[in-house]
N, C-alpha and C positions, 0 to 999 in steps of 0.2 A: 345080854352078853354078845350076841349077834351082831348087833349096834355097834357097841364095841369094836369087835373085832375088823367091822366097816369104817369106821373110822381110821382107824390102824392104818388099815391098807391104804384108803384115801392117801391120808397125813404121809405116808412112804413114798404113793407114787408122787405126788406133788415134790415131795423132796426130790426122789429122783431126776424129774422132769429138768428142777430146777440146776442138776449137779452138771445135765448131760448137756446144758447151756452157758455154764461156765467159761468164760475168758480162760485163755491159758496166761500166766503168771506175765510172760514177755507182751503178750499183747495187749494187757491190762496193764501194763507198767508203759508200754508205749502212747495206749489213749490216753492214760494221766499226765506222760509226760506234755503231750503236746498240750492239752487242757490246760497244763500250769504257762506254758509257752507264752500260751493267747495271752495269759493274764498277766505275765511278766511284760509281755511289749507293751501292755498300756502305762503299768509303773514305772516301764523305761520314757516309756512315751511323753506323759506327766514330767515326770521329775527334769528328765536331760533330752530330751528332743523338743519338744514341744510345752516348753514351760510358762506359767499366765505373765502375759506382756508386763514390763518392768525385773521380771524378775531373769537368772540364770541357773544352769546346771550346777554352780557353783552353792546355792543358797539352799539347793534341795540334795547336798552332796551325801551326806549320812542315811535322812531318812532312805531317801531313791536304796541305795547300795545295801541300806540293811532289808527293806524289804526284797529286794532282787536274791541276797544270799537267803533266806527265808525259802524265798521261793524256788531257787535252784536245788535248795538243801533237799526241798519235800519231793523233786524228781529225781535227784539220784538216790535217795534212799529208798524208794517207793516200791521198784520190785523186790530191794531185797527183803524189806520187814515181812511180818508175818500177817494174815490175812487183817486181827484187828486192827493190829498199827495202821495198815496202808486201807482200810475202810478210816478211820481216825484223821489220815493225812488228807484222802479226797474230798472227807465233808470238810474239813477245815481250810484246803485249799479252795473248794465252791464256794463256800462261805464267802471267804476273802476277794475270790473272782467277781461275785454279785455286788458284792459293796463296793470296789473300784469301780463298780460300771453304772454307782445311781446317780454318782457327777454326773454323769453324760449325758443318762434321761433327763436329768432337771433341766441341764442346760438347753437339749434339744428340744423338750418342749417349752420354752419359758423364750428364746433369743433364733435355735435354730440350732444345727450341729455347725463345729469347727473346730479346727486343731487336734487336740486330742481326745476328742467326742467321738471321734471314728472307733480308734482303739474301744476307746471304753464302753460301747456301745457293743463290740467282740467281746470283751471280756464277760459280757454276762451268760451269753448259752455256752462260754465256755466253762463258766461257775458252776451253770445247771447239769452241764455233764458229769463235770466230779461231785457232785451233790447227790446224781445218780448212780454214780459208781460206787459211790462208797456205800448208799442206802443199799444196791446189789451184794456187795461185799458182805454185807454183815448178815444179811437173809442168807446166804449161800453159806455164809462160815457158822452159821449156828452149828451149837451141839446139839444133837438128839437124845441119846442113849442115856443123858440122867432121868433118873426120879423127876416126875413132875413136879415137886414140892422147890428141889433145889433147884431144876431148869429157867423154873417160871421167876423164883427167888433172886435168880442170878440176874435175868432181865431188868425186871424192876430196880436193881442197885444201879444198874448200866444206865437206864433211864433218867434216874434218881441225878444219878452222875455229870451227863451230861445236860441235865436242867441245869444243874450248878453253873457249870461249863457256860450255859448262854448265859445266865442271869450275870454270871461273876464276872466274864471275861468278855464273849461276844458283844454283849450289849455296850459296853463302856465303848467298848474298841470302835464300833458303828457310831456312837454318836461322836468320837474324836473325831475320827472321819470325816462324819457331816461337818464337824465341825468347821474344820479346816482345807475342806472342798469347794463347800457351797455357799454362795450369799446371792442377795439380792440381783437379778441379772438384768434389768430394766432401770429406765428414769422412770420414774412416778410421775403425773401431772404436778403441774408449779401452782399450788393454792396459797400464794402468799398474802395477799391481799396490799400488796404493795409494787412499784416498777423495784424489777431485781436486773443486773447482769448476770450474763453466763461468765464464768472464772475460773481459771485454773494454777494451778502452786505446785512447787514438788519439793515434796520431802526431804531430809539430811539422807536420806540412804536410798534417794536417785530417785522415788517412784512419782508419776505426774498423776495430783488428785484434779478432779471437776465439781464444778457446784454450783451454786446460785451465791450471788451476795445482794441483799436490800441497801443501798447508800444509807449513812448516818445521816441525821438530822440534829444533831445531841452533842455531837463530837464521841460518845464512846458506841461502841462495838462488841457482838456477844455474838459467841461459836455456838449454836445450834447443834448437837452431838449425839450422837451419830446417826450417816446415813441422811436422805433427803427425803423419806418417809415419814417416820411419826415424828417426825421433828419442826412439820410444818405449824401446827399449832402454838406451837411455842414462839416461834420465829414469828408469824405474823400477829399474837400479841405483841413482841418486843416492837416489832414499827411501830405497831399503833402508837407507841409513847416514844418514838424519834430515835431507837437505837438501830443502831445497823446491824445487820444481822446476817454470818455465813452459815450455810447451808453447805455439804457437800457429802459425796459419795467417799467412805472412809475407803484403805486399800483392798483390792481382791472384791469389789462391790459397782457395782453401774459400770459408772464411763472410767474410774477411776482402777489405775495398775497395781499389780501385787497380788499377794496371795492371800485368799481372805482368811482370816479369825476372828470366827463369833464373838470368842472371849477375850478377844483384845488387848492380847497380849501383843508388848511394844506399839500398839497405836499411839498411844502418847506420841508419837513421833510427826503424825500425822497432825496431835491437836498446835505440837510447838512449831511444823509449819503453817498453818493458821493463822498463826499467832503473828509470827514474819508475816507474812501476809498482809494481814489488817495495821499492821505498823508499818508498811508502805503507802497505805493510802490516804490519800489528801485529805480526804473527810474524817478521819479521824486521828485523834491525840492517842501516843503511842501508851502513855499511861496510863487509857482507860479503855482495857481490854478485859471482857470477860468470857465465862461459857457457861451453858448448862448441859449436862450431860446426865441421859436416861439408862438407869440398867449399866450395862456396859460402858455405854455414854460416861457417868459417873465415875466410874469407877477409872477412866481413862485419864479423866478431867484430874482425879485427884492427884494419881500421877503427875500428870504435868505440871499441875501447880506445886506438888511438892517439888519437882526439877528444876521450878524455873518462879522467878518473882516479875516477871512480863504479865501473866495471869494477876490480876487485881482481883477479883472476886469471883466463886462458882458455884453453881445451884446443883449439886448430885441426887441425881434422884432416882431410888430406888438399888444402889451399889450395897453390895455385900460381898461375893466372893465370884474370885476368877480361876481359881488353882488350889492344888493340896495345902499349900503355904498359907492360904487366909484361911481352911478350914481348922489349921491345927492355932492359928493368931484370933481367931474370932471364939467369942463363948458362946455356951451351949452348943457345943460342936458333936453331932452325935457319933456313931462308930460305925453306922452303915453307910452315913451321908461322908464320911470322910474316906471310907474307902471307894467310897466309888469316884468321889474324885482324886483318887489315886490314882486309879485307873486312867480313866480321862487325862492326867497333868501327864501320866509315863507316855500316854498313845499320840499327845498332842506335844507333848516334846519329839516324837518320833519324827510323827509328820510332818515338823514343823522345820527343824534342824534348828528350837531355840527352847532356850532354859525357860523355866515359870517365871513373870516378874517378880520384885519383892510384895509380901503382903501390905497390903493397902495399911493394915495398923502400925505399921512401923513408916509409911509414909505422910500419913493425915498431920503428925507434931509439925513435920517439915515445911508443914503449908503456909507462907508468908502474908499471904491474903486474905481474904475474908472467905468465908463458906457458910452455904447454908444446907442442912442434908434437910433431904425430905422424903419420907417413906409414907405408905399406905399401910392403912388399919389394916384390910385383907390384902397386904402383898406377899409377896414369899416368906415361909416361917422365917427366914434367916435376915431379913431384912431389918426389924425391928432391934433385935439386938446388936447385929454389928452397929447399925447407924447410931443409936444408945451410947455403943462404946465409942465410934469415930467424934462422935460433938464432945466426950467426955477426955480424950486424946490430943483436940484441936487444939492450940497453942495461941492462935489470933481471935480478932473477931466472929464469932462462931454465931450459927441459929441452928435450931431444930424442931419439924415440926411434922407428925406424922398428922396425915390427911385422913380425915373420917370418913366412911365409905370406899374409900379409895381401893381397888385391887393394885398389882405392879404398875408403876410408872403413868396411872389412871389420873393424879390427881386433878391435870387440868378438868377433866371430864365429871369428876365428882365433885369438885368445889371450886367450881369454873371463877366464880370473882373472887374469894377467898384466896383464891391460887394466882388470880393477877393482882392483886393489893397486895399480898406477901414477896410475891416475885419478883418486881420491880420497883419497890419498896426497896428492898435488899440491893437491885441494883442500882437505885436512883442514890441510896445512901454512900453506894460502895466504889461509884463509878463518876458520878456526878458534882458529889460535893468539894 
């Protein structure tokens, strides 16, 4: 009983301690304010001051504006909500501050800090402030006075709560983000195994790509897709047998302008300057242009070649889904895996200030060239089926062939001559004859 009643006491003065250190209502609403500040000049900073070369304040006009009003909203409301609300507002605005500011570190450790690295490099102890304010907030606004049954009951719902909260909404929101912040910030070493030029092209919508291109030997030509990374394998089979082969840093990636998307969305744009491209050059005949495209690569590819009959033939490999639009056009499409790219297609239209493209399955009929999909035994569960349905969709000459042992986009690696006797097979039939 004793115990007891020491504990009591304990548990009271601790409350106490905690009550008589309390922010008063203005001066907590003024640390928030300015914490949302920091984080707002870097979204300003990003979007309309300092936005990635090629692009303008014009292209980031909605996203920038809706995040700002967000973020203005959660400083003038903030003193006057009630203690949950504005603990509610500070973790969500820290939240949002730390993740504007992991652009920065990537970049500053990967190339170095520049332009809007400074900002965003401020926005993060500005996050951890309100992350701490709000963690303060809700220790301070606890209720005491229930029954321990209900106090403790109330907790865990609250807990419960905002699991959801990260699982449901945070986490999608973070990797849009990533999404559409971060890409590759380096050239890779050139392992072509052939003499390449350095080369540059710019897109229908202004932006100036770089990259490598191996001269024909063949007269045709194949886009390597995407990125000058794992794409070098590919590329330096295709010389070995006399094609010419570009290589290049897609937008928002290396040397090349714009703002990056993983999911590549509207790169297409990028493959049909390529395309112009390799149809200016002497060493090759404009009618025999192909590509292969990995993952996203593929999925890019298919695009283009449904837009355009400049593409003669293209090897996709590993393409299933970019946006909510393929997950509800592709089957077997489950209900957790479609909302989360729900999530993702609403945050990266955000960020992006551009709509999802159309699903891949309403573009593959449109493809006037040849195609061959190619997926791995162990690649992603989604892989197997869409690619299934994309050759059973295809309207032209079509192949299909899932690679044994293969994980994502592996199959050079798993069935290394298998994968050049099919490969260039396909192009020597498609391009060649």
């Amino acid at each position: 009983m004793s115990t007891t009643i020491a504990d009591e006491h304990t548990h009271a003065s601790l409350w106490a301690g905690l009550r008589a250190i309390r922010l008063p209502v203005a001066r907590e609403a003024a640390v928030a304010a300015g914490s949302i500040a920091v984080v707002a000049l870097h979204v300003a900073d990003d979007n309309f001051l300092q936005p990635n070369p090629g692009t303008s304040a014009v292209d980031h006009l909605f996203g920038g504006a809706f995040l700002l009003g967000l973020l203005a909203t959660a400083a003038v409301f903030y003193g006057r909500a009630r203690p949950g609300a504005r603990a509610a507002i500070a973790l969500l605005a820290g939240f949002f501050g730390v993740l504007v500011g992991t652009e920065a570190v990537y970049y500053t450790r990967e190339v170095g800090p520049s332009g809007d690295d400074y900002t965003g490099l401020l926005s993060i102890p500005a996050g951890f402030v309100l992350v701490g304010l709000g963690t303060f907030k809700l220790w301070t606004s606890r209720r005491l006075g229930d029954r321990l049954w209900r106090r403790y009951g109330r907790r865990a719902l609250r807990t419960a709560g905002a699991a959801v909260v990260v699982a449901l909404v945070l986490f999608p929101l973070a990797g849009a983000y990533i999404i559409t912040h971060a890409a590759r910030a380096h050239v890779p070493t050139a392992d072509l195994g052939a003499r390449y030029e350095n080369v540059e092209f710019t897109t229908s919508d202004g932006l100036l790509l770089k990259g490598w291109y191996i001269p024909s030997q063949n007269g045709a030509a194949v886009i390597s897709f995407p990125g000058r990374a794992d794409t070098q394998k590919r590329a330096k089979m295709l010389a070995r047998h006399g094609y010419g082969v570009l290589v290049f840093d897609r937008r928002g990636e290396g040397e090349s302008e714009g703002d990056p998307n993983i999911l590549g969305w509207h790169g297409e744009r990028d493959v049909h300057a390529a395309v112009t491209f390799l149809q200016s050059r002497p060493d090759v005949e404009p009618d025999r242009i192909g590509g292969i495209g990995l993952s996203v690569g593929g999925e890019m590819m298919i695009e283009a070649a449904a837009e355009s009959s400049d593409l003669k033939a293209i090897v996709s490999e590993g393409a299933s889904t970019r946006s909510i639009r393929d997950e509800f056009a592709n089957p077997e499409t489950e209900l957790a895996k479609a909302y989360f790219f729900g999530m993702i297609t609403a945050a990266t239209t955000v960020f992006t200030d551009n709509v999802p493209p159309a699903d891949l399955m309403s573009l593959v009929p449109r493809i006037k060239g040849s195609v061959f999909f190619v997926y791995g035994e162990h690649g992603q569960p989604e892989e197997k089926p869409a690619n299934t349905a994309f050759h059973k969709a295809a309207q032209g000459e079509k192949e299909l062939w899932e690679v044994p042992g293969s994980t994502h986009m592996n199959g050079i690696d798993a069935q290394p001559q298998e994968y050049e006797r099919r490969v260039v097979s396909f192009f020597d039939r498609s391009l060649l004859r």
